[in-house]
C-alpha positions in Angstrom: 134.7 238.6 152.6 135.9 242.3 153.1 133.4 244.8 153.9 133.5 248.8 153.8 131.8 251.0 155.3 132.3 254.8 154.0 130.6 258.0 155.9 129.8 260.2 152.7 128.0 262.8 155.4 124.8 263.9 156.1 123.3 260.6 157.1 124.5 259.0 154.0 127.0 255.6 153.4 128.9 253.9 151.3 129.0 250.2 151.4 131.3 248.0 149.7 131.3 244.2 149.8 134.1 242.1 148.2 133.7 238.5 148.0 136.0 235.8 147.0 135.3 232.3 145.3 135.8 230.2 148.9 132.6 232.6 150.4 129.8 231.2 147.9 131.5 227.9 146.2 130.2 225.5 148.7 126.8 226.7 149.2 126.8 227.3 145.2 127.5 223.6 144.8 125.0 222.5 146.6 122.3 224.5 144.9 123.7 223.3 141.9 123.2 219.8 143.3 119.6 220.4 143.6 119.0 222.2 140.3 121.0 219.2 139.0 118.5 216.3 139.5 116.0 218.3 137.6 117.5 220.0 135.0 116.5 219.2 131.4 119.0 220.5 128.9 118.5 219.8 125.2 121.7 216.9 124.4 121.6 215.1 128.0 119.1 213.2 129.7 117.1 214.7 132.3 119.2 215.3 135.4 122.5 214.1 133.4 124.6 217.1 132.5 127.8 218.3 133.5 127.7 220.3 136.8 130.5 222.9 134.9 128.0 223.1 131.4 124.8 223.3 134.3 126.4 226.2 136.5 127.4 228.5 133.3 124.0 228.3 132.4 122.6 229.6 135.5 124.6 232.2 135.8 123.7 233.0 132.1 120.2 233.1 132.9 120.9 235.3 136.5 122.5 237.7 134.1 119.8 237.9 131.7 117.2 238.9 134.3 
C-alpha cells in the first residue's frame, strides 16, 4: 500500500492511495467464502459455484451501484 499526501495550500490536500492485489486478496477471499455458502446463481446449486465465476459477479454488481 503506498500513500500520498500532497499540500495543495490553503488548508487543502491531496491524498492518493495505491493498493496492490496482496493488500485486499486475503480478506477478499474470505468474504467471498461467506457470500459463497449462500449464493444462488441461476446453473449451480445453491452455495455451489465457482469462487472465480462468484467474485466477478460481485465486483459486477459493486460497479453497477
Amino acid at each position: 500500500m503506498d500513500i500520498q499526501k500532497k499540500d495543495l495550500g490553503q488548508g487543502i490536500s491531496q491524498i492518493s492511495i495505491t493498493l496492490e492485489p496482496a493488500d485486499y486478496a486475503k480478506k477478499f477471499d474470505q468474504e467471498l467464502q461467506k457470500v459463497a455458502g449462500k449464493a444462488a446463481i441461476k446453473g449451480f446449486r445453491k452455495g455451489k459455484c465457482q469462487h472465480q465465476l462468484l467474485g466477478k459477479c460481485m465486483v459486477l454488481l459493486y460497479l453497477q451501484t
